[in-house]
C-alpha positions as CSV (number, residue, x, y, z in Angstrom):
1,X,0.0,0.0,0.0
2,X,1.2,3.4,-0.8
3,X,0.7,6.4,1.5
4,X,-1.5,9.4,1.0
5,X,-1.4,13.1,2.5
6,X,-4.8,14.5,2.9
7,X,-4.4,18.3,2.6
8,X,-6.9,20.6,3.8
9,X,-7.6,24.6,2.5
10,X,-9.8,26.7,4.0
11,X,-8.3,30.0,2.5
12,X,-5.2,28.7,4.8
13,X,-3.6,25.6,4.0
14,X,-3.4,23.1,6.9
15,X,-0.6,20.1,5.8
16,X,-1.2,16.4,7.1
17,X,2.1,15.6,8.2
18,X,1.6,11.9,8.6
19,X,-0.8,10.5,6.6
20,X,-2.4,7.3,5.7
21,X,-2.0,4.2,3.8
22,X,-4.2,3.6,1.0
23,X,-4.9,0.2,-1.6
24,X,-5.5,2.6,-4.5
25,X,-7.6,5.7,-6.2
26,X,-10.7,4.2,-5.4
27,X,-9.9,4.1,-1.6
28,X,-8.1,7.6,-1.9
29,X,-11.3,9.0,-3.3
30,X,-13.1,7.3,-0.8
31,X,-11.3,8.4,1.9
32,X,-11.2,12.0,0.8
33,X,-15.2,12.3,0.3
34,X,-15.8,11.2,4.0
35,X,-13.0,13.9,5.3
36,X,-14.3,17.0,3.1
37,X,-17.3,17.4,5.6
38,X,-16.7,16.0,8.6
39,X,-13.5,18.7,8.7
40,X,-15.5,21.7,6.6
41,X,-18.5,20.7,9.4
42,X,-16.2,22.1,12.0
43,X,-15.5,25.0,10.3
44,X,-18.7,26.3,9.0
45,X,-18.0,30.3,8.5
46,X,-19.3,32.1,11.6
47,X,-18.9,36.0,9.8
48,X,-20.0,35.4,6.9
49,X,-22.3,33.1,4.3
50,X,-19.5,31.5,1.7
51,X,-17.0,29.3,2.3
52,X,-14.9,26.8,0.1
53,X,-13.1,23.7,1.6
54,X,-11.0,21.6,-0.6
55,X,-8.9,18.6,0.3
56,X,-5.5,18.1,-1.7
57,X,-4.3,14.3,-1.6
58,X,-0.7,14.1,-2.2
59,X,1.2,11.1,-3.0
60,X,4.9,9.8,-1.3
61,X,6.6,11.8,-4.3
62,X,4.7,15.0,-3.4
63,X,2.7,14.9,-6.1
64,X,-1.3,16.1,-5.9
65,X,-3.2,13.0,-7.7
66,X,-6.8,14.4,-6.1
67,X,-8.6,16.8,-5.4
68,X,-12.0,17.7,-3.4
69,X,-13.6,21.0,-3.0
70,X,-16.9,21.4,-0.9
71,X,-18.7,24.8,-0.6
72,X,-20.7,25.9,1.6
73,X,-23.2,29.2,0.7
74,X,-26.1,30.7,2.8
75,X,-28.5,33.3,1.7
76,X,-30.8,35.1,3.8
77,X,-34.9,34.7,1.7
78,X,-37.4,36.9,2.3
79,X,-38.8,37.7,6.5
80,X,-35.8,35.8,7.7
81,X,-33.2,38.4,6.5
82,X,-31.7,40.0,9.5
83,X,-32.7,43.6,10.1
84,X,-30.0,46.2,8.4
85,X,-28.4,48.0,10.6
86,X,-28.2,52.1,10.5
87,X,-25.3,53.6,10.0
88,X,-24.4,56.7,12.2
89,X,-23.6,60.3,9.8
């Protein structure tokens, strides 16, 4: 089995320093697909409505082989928008 690094950006990149064995792509895809949102759901923006999370695998050489973005947007409808705030002159 070869070793993966499973790379996280959240507008900051965070490095896996250890990473993991894997069989293959399959299990690397795999693998990468359960990570995006169980890290992005511990990060979900609290100033602001738009956020992108990608995962970057890299292989033993260094090399990105995959990638995974997941985005999260939120968008105030209707009565539920928050009241604007005045602005003092």
């Amino acid at each position: 089995m070869a070793r993966y690094f499973f790379d996280f950006h959240d507008g900051e990149m965070h490095r896996d320093p250890v990473g993991q064995e894997c069989e293959g792509p399959d299990e690397v895809r795999s693998e990468a697909m359960h990570a995006l949102p169980a890290i992005a759901k511990e990060k979900v923006p609290k100033d602001g409505n738009k956020q992108a999370y990608t995962i970057l695998v890299r292989n033993e050489r260094n090399v990105t082989v995959y990638t995974a973005t997941l985005t999260f947007a939120g968008i105030w409808l209707g009565e539920n928008e928050p009241p604007i705030e005045e602005q003092a002159d």
